[in-house]
Structure formats: C-alpha cells, structure tokens
C-alpha positions in Angstrom: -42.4 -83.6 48.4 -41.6 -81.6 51.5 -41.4 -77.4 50.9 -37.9 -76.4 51.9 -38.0 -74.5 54.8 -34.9 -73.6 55.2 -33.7 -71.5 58.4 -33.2 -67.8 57.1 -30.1 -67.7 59.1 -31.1 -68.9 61.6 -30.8 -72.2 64.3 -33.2 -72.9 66.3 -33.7 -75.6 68.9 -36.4 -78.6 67.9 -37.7 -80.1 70.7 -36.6 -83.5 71.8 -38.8 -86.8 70.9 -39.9 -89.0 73.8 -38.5 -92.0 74.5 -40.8 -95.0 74.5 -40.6 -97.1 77.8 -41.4 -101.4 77.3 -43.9 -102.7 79.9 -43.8 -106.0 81.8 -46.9 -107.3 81.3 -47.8 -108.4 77.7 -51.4 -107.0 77.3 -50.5 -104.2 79.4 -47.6 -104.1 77.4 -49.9 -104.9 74.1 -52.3 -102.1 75.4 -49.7 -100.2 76.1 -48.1 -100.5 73.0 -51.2 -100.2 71.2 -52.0 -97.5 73.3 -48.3 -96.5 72.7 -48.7 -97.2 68.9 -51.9 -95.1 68.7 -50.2 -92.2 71.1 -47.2 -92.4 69.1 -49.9 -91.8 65.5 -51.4 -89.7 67.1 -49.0 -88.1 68.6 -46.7 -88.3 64.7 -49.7 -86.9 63.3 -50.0 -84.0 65.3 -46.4 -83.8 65.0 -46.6 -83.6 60.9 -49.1 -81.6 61.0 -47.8 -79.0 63.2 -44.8 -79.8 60.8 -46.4 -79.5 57.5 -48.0 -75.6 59.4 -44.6 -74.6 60.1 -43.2 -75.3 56.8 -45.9 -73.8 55.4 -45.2 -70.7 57.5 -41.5 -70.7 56.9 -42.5 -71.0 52.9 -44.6 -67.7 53.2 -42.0 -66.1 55.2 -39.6 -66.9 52.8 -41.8 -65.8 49.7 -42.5 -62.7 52.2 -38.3 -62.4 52.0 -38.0 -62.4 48.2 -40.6 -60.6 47.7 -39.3 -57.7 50.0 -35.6 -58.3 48.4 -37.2 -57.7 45.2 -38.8 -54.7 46.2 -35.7 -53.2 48.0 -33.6 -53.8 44.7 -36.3 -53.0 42.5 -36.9 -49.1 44.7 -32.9 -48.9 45.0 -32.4 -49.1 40.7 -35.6 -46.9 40.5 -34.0 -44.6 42.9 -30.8 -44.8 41.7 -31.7 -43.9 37.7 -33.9 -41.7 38.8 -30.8 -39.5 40.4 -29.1 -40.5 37.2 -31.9 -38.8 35.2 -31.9 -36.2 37.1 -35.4 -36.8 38.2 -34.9 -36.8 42.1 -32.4 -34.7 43.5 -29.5 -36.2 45.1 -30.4 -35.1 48.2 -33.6 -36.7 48.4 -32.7 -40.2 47.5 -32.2 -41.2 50.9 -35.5 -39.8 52.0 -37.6 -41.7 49.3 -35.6 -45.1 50.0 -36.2 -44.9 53.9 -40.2 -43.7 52.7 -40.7 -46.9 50.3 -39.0 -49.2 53.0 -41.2 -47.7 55.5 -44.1 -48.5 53.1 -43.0 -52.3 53.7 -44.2 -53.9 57.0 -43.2 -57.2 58.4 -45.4 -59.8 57.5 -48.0 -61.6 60.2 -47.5 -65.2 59.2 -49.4 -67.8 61.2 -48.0 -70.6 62.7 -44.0 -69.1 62.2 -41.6 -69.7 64.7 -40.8 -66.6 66.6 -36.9 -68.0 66.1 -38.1 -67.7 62.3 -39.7 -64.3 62.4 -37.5 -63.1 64.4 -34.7 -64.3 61.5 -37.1 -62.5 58.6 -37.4 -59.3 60.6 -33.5 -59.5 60.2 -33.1 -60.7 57.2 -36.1 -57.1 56.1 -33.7 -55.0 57.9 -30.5 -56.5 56.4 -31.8 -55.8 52.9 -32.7 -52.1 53.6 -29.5 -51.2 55.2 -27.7 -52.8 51.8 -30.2 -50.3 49.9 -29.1 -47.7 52.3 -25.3 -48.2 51.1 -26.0 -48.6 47.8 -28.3 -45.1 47.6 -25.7 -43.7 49.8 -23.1 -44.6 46.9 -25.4 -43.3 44.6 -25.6 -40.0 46.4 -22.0 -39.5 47.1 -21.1 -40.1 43.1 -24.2 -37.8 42.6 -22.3 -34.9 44.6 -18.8 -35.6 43.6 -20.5 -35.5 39.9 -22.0 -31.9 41.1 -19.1 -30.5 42.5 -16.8 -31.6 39.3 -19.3 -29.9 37.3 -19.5 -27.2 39.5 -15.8 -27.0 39.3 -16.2 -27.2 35.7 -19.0 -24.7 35.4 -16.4 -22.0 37.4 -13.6 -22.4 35.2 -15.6 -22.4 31.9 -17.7 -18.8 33.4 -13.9 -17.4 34.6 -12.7 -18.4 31.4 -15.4 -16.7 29.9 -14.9 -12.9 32.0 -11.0 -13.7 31.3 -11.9 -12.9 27.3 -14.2 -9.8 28.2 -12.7 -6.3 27.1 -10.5 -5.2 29.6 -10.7 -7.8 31.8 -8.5 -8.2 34.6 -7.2 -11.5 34.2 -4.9 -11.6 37.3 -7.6 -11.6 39.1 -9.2 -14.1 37.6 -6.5 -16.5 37.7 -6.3 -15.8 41.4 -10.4 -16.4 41.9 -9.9 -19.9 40.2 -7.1 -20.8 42.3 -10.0 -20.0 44.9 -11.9 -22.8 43.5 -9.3 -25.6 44.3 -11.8 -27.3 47.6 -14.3 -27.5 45.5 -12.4 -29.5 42.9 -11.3 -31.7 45.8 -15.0 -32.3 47.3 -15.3 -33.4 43.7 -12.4 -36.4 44.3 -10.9 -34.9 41.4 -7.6 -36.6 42.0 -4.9 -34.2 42.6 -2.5 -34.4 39.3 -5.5 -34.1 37.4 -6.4 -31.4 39.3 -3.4 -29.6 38.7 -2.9 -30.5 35.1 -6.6 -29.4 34.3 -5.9 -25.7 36.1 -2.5 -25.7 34.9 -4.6 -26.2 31.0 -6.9 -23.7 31.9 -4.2 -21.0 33.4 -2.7 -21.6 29.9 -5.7 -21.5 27.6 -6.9 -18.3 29.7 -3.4 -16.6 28.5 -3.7 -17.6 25.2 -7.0 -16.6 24.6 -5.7 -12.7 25.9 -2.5 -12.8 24.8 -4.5 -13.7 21.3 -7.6 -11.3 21.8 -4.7 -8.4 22.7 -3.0 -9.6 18.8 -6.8 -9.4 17.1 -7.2 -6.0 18.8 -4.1 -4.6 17.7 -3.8 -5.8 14.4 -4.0 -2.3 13.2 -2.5 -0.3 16.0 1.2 0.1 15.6 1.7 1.1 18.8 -0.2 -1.6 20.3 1.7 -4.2 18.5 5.0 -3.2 19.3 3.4 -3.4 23.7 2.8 -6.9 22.7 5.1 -7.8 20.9 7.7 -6.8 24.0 5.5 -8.5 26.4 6.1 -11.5 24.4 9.6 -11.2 24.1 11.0 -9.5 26.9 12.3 -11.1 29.5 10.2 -8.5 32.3 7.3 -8.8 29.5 4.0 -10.0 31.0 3.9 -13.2 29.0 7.6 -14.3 30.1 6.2 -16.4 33.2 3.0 -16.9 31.7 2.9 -18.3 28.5 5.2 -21.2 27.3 7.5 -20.6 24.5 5.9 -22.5 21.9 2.3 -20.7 22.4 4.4 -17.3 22.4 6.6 -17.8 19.4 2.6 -18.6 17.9 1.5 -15.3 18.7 4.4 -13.7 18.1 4.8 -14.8 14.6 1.1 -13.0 14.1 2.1 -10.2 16.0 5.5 -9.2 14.2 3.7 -9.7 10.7 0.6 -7.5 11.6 3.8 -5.0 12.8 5.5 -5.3 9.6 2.0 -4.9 7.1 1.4 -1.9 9.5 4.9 -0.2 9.1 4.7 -1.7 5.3 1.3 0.4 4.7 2.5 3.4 6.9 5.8 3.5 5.0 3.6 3.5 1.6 1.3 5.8 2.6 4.5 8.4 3.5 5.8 7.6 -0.2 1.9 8.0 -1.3 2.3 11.5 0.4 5.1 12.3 -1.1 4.9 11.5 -4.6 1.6 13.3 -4.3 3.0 16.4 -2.9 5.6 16.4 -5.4 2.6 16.1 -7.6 1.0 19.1 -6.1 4.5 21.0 -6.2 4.5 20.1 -10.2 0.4 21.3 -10.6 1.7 24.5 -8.9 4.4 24.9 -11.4 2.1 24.2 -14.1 -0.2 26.7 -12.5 2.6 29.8 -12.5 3.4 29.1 -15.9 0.2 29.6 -17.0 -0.1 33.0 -15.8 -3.2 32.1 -14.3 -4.1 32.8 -10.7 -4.3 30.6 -8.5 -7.4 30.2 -6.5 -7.6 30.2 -2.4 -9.0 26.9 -3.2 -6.3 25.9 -5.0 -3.5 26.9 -2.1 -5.8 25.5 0.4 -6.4 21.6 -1.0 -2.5 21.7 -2.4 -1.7 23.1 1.3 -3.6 20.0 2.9 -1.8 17.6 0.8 2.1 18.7 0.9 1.6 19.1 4.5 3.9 17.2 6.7 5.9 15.9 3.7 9.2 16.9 2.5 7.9 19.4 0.2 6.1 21.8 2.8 8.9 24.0 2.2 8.5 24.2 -1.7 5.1 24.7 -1.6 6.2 27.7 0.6 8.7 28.8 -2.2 6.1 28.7 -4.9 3.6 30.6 -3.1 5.9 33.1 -3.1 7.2 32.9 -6.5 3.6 32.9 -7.7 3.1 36.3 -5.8 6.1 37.8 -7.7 4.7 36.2 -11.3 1.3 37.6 -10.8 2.8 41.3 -10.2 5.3 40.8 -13.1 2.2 39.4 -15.4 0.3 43.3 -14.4 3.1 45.1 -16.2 3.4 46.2 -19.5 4.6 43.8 -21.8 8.0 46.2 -22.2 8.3 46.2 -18.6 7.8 42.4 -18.5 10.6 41.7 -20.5 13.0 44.1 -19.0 12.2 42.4 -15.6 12.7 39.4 -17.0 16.2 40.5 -19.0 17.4 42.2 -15.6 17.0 39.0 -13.8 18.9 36.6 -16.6 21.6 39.5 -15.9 21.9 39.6 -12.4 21.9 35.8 -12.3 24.4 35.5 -15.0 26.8 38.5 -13.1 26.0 37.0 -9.5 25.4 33.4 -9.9 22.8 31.8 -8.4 22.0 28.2 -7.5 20.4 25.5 -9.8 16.6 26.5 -8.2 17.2 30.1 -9.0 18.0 28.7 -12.9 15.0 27.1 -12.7 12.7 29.9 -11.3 14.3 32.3 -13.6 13.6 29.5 -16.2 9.6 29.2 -15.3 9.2 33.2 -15.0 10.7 33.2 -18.3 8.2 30.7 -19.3 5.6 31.9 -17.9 6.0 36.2 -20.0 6.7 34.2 -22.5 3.3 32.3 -22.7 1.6 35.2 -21.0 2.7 37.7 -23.6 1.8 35.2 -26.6 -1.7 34.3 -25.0 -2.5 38.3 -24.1 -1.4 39.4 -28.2 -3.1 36.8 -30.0 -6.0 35.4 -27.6 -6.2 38.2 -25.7 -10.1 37.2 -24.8 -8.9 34.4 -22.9 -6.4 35.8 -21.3 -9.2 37.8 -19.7 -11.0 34.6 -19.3 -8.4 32.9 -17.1 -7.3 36.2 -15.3 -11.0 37.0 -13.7 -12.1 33.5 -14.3 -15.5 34.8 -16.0 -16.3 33.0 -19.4 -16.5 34.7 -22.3 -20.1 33.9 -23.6 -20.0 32.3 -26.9 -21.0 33.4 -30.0 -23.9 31.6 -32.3 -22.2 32.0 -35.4 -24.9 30.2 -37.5 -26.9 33.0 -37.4 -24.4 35.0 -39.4 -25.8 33.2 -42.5 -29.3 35.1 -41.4 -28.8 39.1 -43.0 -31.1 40.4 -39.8 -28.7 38.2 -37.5 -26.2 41.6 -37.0 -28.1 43.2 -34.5 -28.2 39.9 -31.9 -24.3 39.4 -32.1 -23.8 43.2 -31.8 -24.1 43.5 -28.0 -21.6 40.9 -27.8 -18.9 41.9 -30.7 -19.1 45.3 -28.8 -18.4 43.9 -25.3 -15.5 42.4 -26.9 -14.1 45.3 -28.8 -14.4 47.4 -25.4 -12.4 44.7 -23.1 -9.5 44.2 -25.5 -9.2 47.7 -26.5 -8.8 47.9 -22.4 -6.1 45.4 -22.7 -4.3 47.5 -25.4 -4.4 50.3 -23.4 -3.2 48.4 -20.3 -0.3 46.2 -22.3 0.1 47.9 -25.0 0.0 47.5 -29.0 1.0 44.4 -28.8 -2.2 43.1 -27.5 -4.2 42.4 -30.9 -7.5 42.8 -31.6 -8.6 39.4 -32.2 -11.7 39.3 -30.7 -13.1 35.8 -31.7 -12.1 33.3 -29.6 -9.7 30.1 -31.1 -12.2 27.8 -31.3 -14.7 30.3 -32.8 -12.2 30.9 -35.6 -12.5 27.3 -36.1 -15.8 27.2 -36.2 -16.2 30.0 -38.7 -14.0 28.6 -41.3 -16.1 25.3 -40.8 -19.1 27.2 -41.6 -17.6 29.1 -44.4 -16.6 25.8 -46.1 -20.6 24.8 -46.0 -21.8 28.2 -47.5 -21.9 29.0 -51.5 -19.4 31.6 -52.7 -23.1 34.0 -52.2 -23.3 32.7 -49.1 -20.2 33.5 -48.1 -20.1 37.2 -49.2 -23.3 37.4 -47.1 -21.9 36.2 -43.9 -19.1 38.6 -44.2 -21.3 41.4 -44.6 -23.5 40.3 -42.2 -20.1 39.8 -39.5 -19.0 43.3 -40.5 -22.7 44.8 -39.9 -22.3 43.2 -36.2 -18.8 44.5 -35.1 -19.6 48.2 -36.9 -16.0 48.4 -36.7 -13.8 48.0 -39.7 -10.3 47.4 -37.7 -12.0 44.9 -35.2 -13.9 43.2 -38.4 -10.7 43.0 -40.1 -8.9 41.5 -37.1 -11.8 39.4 -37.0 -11.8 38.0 -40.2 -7.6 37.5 -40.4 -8.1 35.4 -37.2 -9.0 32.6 -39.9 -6.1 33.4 -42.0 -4.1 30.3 -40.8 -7.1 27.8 -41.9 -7.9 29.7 -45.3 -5.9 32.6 -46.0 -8.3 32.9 -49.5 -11.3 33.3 -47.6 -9.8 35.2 -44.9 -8.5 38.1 -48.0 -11.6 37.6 -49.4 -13.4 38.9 -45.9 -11.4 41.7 -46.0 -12.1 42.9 -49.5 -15.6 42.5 -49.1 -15.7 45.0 -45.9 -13.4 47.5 -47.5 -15.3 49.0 -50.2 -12.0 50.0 -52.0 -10.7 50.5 -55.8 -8.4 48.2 -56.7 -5.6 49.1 -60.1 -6.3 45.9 -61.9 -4.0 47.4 -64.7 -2.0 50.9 -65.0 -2.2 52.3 -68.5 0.5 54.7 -70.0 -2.6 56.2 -72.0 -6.3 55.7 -71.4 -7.9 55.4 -68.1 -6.7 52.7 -65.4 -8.4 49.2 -65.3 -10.4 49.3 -61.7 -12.4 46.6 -59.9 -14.2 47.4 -56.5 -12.4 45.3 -53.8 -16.2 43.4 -53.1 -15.9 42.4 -57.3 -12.5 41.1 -56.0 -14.0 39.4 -53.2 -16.6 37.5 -55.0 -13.9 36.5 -57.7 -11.9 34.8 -55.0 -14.6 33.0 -52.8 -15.9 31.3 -56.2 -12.3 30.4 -57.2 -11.8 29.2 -53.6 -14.7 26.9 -54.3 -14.0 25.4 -57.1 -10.2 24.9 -56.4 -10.6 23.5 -52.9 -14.6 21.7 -53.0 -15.8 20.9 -50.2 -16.8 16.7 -49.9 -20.4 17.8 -50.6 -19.4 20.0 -53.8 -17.6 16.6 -54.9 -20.4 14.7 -54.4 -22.9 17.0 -56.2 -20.8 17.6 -59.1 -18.6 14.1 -59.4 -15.6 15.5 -59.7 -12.9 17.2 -57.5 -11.8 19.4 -61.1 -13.0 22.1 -63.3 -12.0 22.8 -66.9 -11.8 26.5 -65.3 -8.8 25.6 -62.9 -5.1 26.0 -65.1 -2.3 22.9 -64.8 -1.5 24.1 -61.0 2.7 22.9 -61.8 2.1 25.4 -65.2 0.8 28.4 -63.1 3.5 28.3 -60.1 5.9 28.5 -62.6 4.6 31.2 -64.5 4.1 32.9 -60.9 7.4 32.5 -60.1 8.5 33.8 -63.6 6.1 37.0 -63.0 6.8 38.0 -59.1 10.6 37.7 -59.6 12.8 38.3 -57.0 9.5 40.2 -54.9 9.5 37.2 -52.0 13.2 37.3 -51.0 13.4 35.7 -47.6 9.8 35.4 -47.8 9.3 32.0 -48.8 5.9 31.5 -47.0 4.4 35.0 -47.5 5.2 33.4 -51.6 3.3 30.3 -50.9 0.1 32.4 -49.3 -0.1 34.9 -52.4 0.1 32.1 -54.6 -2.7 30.6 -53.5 -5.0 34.6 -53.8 -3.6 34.8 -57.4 -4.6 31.2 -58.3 -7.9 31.2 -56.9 -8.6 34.4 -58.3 -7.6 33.2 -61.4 -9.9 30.6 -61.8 -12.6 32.9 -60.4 -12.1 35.2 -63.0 -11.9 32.4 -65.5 -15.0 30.6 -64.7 -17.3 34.4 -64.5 -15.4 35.5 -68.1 -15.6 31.3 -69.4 -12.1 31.1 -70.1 -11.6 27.2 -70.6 -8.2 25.5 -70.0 -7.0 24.6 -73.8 -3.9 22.6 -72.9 -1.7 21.2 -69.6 0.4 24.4 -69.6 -2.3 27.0 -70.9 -1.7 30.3 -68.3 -2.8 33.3 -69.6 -0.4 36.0 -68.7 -2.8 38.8 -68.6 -5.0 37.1 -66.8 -2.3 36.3 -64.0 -0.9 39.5 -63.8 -4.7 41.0 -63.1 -4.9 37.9 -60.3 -1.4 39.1 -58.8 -2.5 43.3 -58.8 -6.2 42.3 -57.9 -4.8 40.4 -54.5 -1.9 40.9 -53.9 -1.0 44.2 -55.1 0.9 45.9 -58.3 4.2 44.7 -58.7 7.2 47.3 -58.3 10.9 46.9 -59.3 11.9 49.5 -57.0 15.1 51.5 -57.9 15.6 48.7 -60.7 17.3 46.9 -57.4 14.5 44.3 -57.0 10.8 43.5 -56.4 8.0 44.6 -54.2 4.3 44.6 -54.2 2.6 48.0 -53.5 0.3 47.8 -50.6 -3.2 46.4 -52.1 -4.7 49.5 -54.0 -2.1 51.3 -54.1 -0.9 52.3 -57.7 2.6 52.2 -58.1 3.5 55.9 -58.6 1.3 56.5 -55.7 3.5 53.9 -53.5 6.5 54.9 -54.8 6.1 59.2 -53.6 3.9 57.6 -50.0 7.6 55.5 -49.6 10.0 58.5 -50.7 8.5 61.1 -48.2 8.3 57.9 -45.6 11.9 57.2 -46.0 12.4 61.4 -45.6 10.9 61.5 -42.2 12.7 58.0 -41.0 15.7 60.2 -41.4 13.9 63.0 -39.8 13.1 60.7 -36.8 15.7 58.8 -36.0 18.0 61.7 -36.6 19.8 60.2 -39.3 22.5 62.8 -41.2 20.1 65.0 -43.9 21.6 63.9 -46.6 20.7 60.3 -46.8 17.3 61.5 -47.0 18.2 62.7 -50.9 20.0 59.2 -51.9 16.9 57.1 -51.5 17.1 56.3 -55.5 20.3 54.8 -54.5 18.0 52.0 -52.4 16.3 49.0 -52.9 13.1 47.7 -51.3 12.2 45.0 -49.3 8.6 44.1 -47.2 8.4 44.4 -43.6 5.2 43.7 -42.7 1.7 44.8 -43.9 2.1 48.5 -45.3 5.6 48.7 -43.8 9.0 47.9 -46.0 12.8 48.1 -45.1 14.8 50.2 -47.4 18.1 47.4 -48.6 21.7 48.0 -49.8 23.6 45.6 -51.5 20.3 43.6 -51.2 20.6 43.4 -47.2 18.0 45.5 -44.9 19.3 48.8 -44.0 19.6 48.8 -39.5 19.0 51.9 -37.9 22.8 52.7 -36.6 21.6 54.1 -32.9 19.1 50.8 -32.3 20.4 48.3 -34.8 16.9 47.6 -35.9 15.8 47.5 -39.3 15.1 51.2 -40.5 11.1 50.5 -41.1 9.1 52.5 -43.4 5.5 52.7 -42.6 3.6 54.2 -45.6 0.1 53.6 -43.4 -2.1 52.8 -46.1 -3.4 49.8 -48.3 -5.4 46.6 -47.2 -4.1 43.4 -44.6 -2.5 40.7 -46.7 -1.8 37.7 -44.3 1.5 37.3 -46.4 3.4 40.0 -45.5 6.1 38.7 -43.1 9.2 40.3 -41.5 12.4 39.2 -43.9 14.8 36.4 -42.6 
C-alpha cells in the first residue's frame, strides 16, 4: 500500500512517459524489445523508486505540516489562556506568537519536489498568519476587556469621591461624562452605554441626596434645605433625581423633621413645666421665710430662662426682697404691714396676683412668726444657715454630765434672748430644738421615776437658769404634760399648801416631794413596754377605777374649767397620777371599782394643780400653784386695783371687785367675769387681764373660748 502523498495545494506537472517505437526487424525488434523490455524495467524501476523517494518525501513533508499545525494551535491556546490568565500581557501576545513561530524553521526534506516545498513553505506561513488573527482577536478582546474595566474602575473611584464629605458632585458628574471614549474603545455598545451612566448619574444622586438625609437627621435646619431641594421645583434634586427615588428620601427626610420638631417642641414644654416648677420652689422658698441663696437665684435663673416664666421669676425676686425686709421687723410691725396691705388692697383693688402675693406674704408672717416664738433656734438656723449643734442628751442621766452641756445650753440662752430683744416677747425661750424635745421624752420614758428626778436636776444644773430650764422642760409638755410638771417642780424648790387649816398649822409638801409623787404615779399609770414586761401586767392595785376618779374630779373642780375643756383634761391627768403616787408611797390599796378617796384627791388637785377657789361665790378657779388662797385672793384684789389704775378705768370700779367673778387667762394671769362672761377693756376691747406674777407654769392654763 502506496503512502498518500497528496499535493498540499499544490499541482504540479509529472513528466510525460516515452512512447515505445516497434522495429522492423524481428531480432532487432526482439533485441529491441528485450532491450526495450529491460530499458523499460529498468527504466520503471528507476521510475518507482524515484517514486516511492518522492512519496516518502511528500509523507515527511506532510508529517513536517501537522506537526507545525499542531504547534501553531498548540502556542496560539497557550498564548491565548495565558492573556486570559493574566499571565502575559496583552500587549505582548503578538511578540511571543511571532517569537515561537520564528523558533520553527522549514524543514530540509530530501528528495521533495521544489513544487512541494515550495507548497509546505505556504502551507507554514498560512498557519502562522491564522495564529496571527486569532492572537490578534485575542488581543483586541483583551483591550476592549481593559478599557470596560477601566471604564468601570472610573465610575466606581468617581462614585466613590461623589460620597466623600463635601464633595462636589457636579463636578464629578461632569469628569465621568469625560470618560465616555473610553467606554467606546471598550465597544461598549452605545444604549448600554448610556443606560449604565445614566444608572450611575442616578445612584451617584441617591447616595448624596441619602448621605445629606443621614447627616441631617438631627439638624432642623438641615432637614428642612433638603427637604425643599427635594420638593421644590428650583430644588437641586428636581432635574436630578426621579420622583420615585425622591418621594424615598423624602419620606425619611420629613419624619426625621417631624421627630426633630416633636423633641424640640417637648423639650420647650420640658422647659416650661420645669420653670413653672422653679417659679413654685421659689414660692415655697418665700414662704418659708428663709433666704434664698445666690445659688438658689442662679440655677432657678438658668432654668426659667427663655421660657414664659422669665418674667415671674423676675416678680418673685422682687417680692422675696420685700419678704425678707418685712421678716427683720418686729413681729408688731410685721403684722401691721401685713394689715395695711390687706387694707389698701381691699380699698384700692388689686388684680388676682396681687391677692395672691398678699396671700403668700401673709403666709409667709404667719409661719415666720409661729416658727421665731416657738422654735426660735431654728429660725436662726435657716436665717444664717449655720446648724445648731446638737445636744447628747444621754449624758443627762450622768450627775457630772452638767458642766459638758453647759457651754451649749448657754449659747442658746444668749442667741434667743437676742431674738427677744430683736422681736420681742413673743419669741419664747424654748431653747431645745423639736426633735430634742422628742428625744428627751423618749429617754424619760426609759429612766426610773429616780432616774428621772436625776436627769432633771442634772438639765437644770446645765442651763443655771431657772426660766430657760422651765422653758426647757414645758417644751415636752405636749408629749407628757406629767413629766413635764413634774420637771418643773423638781427645779423649783417651792412649798406647796397641800391643805389650809382653820386651826393648826397648814399641811406643806416641798414642790421636789411633789415631783417624785408624780414621776412614780406617771410610771405606774402609763408603763413603759419594758415595765410591762418585767412586771406582767399593764395595772397596779395602787391606780383607782379611772371612770370613778374623773367623776369624782369633775364633782370636786366644779365649774373651775369653764371654756377650758382641754386645760380640764391636762390637770386631770397631774391629779390622777399624783394620786396613785401618793397611794403606792402611803400603801393605799384600791378596795372596790369606785373606791376614790376624797382627801386624797383634793391633796392631788392642791399639790398640782393648785388650791381650789370659789371666787366671789360666782365660780371656780385654781390659785396659781403655791399660792394659798387668801394669799391669791389680796395678790388678785390689788391686781385688779392697778388694772383700773392702768388702763384708766373710772376709780370706782376699783372698789366693786367683790361684785366679780373669776376666770383663768393664762399661767398666773385671770380675767375678772360678769354675768359669767370676761370683763373687755372698753378703750381696746381686750379682755381686762390680771397678772398677779407669781406661782409655778402649769401647761393647762389656756386663754378661755
């Protein structure tokens, strides 16, 4: 089997066979056509053999032709993924496809035609000008793929500076507009071109238009730019931004501008209520009396500021000025500031804040008078705003304890006698403070009926001052009137009439005897829970049926606590605790549910409350404790003989006092009565007060109703 040899293209021109020519004579001819014959092998041998060396030459050309197609397809994929990897630049493809083809020489084949090389040489050249075109593809795509991605890159970088702060984004649209060869160079086609600019004009105002909404989310003012240049029809977003994409943002936008007016408008009423707050703390403040501090004016200053109650804050600055120089007068003067105002507003008129200024200032005298007479120590305290230094009243129950309070019980005395000579009698001398009162009575509850008497003695060694001690000791009146009489008596060192005797010599008990009766009938009538505990039971076989007794004081007393119905109820409870002291030191046992011994409650009534007295036979009244009853009755004549004198009453009333009844006042003071009613001084209309200045405190003397 022949190779093929096929033509690579190619025709060329085979030389013509000779013709052979017959010859006349036989042997001739035999010779000849032997010689013929073996010419013609020989000649058809050489022929096949130069044959068989030309196909054989054509074969390796033809191998030569594949193999150098192979290689030119193999180099032009290589090169061609290689620029798809990224490998080999773009640029140099065509360079290493012309440098591997130059690699590749034309092969020397022996024994091939020249027609045939001549044909391969075409057929090497024809295959690297098809690799040429198809790297040259490559390449071009390769560029076109750069310049999209260039194109690309631009936008996504101006895209990029668009969303920087304060960017100018005009410009920016204008430099990518710039960018529209390159786009081309990429074959981007042209409506895709446009489309894909026309995206990115749109996302690039978006992204601001958004990025200007996220930057202003809290800035009012900002907002309300935006939200015009969203809306308006010269607004910078009106030829920028489709309607859809605005209406977006501008749903954002108006809602951030409504939380931000919402809050704003809140925080306004926040102001306000709070300076209306502040306005009602500075009322508070003036009615207290007490000053106001610069701090004070300065932080309520900061916080009414700007708000509609700058003015009152103004007002009250100024109506505190006038308090405070009202509040440095004299009590008298106080009130007759205060009475000429009520008139003038009440003659002139006024407007509803004048009512209520002369309201508070009325308040406030009112308040500042009751706080200067009976806490007058704290009144000092909130006027200089220095703390009165407490006092350690447990030490009382130590006897050596009166010389460490004394330093302080005389700083005390010495500031409110100050006050009283600054305000006036009215200022008392109370000089424990309200919660030290407390805290006394408290203490006085733990201590034994010895322990008691010791404390007082030991309080009345550290004032050294019998009026301030007194004062002292009443301040616990309200808590335990008993033990508050009972302080009194032990400090006083007075005689008391238990009895006064037509013949004989008076019965007479020292007023510390009295004392010690009524802080061990205090005990045992009112125990403390520990007393109960210790003796199990809250009763004594000392204490009298308590519904007998008041009876039988009622019965006794008579008519003496007329109008007095709580000054009754106090003295009840001396005489009964008296009476059961007495009982328990003499061993006077309760026989039956309505045993009261008679004597023994008329001794509890003179011993603590004082002797009774039916004045003029026209009623009632207890002598000042101490006192005997003829003494009181000549101490109230000559008083009632130089109330007349005083008040410059006609003479002759001052020799009808036996036409007169009696009535108490207060402490050592009574009001002469006709007809049972008080006697009023005709010139004042007051009652017509007797003082007869003597006798001991008892907390249940009270001005008549």
């Amino acid at each position: 089997m022949r190779i093929p040899t096929g033509n690579f293209g190619n025709v060329v021109a085979e030389p013509s066979k000779q013709a052979l020519v017959p010859q006349d004579n036989q042997v001739s001819n035999a010779l000849g056509r032997l010689g013929a014959t073996g010419m013609q092998i020989a000649d058809q041998m050489l022929q096949e053999k130069r044959q068989e060396q030309e196909d054989m030459a054509r074969a390796k050309g033809a191998n030569a032709a594949l193999d150098h197609e192979i290689f030119v397809k193999n180099t032009t994929q290589d090169i061609s993924d290689r620029v798809a990897r990224g490998e080999l630049p773009y640029k140099d493809a065509q360079d290493e496809l012309r440098k591997a083809l130059g690699s590749q020489k034309l092969p020397a084949i022996e024994g091939l035609h020249p027609a045939y090389l001549e044909s391969l040489d075409r057929g090497f050249k024809r295959q690297a000008a098809a690799a040429e075109f198809t790297i040259g593809k490559v390449v071009e795509g390769a560029q076109r793929a750069e310049f999209k991605g260039q194109f690309g890159a631009t936008l996504d970088k101006l895209g990029k500076l668009a969303g920087m702060p304060g960017a100018d984004v005009d410009k920016i649209i204008q430099q990518a507009d710039l960018i529209i060869p390159l786009a081309k160079k990429a074959a981007i086609p042209d409506d895709v071109l446009g489309k894909t600019l026309q995206d990115w004009k749109d996302k690039t105002w978006t992204n601001h238009a958004t990025q200007r909404a996220m930057q202003a989310k809290d800035d009012l003012a900002g907002l309300q730019k935006l939200e015009h240049d969203l809306t308006a029809a010269d607004g910078y977003y009106s030829q920028r931004l489709d309607t859809d994409k605005r209406n977006t943002i501008l749903r954002g936008v108006i809602n951030d501008r409504i939380r931000i007016e919402n809050r704003a408008q809140a925080d306004i009423d926040r102001r306000e209520a709070k300076a209306e707050k502040v306005i009602g703390q500075m009322d508070a403040q003036i009615a207290s009396g007490i000053p106001m501090t610069p701090d004070m004016a300065l932080t309520w200053l900061a916080k009414v500021k700007g708000t509609a109650y700058e003015a009152d804050f103004q007002q009250r600055i100024q109506e505190e000025d006038q308090v405070q120089k009202v509040l440095r007068l004299p009590i008298d003067q106080q009130k007759t500031f205060l009475q000429q105002k009520e008139a003038a507003l009440l003659t002139n008129g006024g407007t509803p804040r004048d009512k209520a200024n002369l309201a508070r200032l009325k308040t406030v005298i009112e308040s500042n008078t009751q706080q200067l007479q009976n806490a007058p120590l704290l009144f000092v305290q909130n006027r200089t705003g220095q703390p009165v230094a407490p006092l350690d009243l447990r030490t009382l129950l130590d006897p050596n304890a009166a010389g460490g309070l004394s330093s302080q019980m005389s700083e005390r005395v010495a500031t409110i006698s100050a006050m009283r000579k600054e305000y006036g009698p009215q200022v008392k001398m109370n000089p424990l403070l309200p919660q030290e009162a407390k805290a006394l009575v408290s203490l006085l509850d733990e201590a034994s009926p010895k322990q008691q008497a010791m404390l007082f003695s030991t309080l009345r060694g550290a004032f050294n001052d019998d009026s301030a001690y007194t004062a002292a000791v009443m301040q616990i009146a309200p808590d335990s009137p008993v033990k508050a009489v009972a302080g009194v008596l032990t400090a006083a060192r007075h005689s008391i009439t238990l009895e006064s005797k037509w013949y004989g010599t008076d019965s007479v008990a020292a007023s510390t005897d009295v004392a010690e009766t009524l802080l061990l009938g205090e005990s045992m009538v009112n125990k403390t829970a520990g007393q109960k505990a210790q003796d199990g039971s809250g009763k004594s076989l000392f204490l009298p049926p308590r519904a007998a007794f008041n009876n039988q004081f009622a019965t006794t007393v008579g008519d003496a606590y007329r109008g007095r119905i709580k000054a009754q109820e106090v003295d009840l409870q001396l005489a009964y605790a008296y009476y059961v002291g007495r009982a328990a030191q003499t061993g006077r046992l309760v026989a039956s549910e309505k045993d009261v011994d008679a004597a023994l409650l008329k001794e509890s009534i003179a011993a603590t409350i004082g002797e009774l007295v039916d004045f003029n036979e026209k009623g009632k009244v207890t002598a000042p404790l101490g006192i005997t009853k003829d003494r009181f009755e000549k101490k109230i004549a000559d008083a009632f003989v130089q109330a007349v004198k005083d008040n410059g009453l006609p003479e002759s009333l001052a020799y009808q006092f036996d036409n007169y009844g009696l009535a108490h006042y207060h402490g050592s003071t009574y009001v002469p009565t006709l007809g049972g009613k008080p006697v009023l001084n005709p010139k004042t209309l007051a009652p017509l007060v007797l003082d007869i200045g003597d006798g001991l405190l008892n907390p249940g003397l009270k001005v008549p109703k």
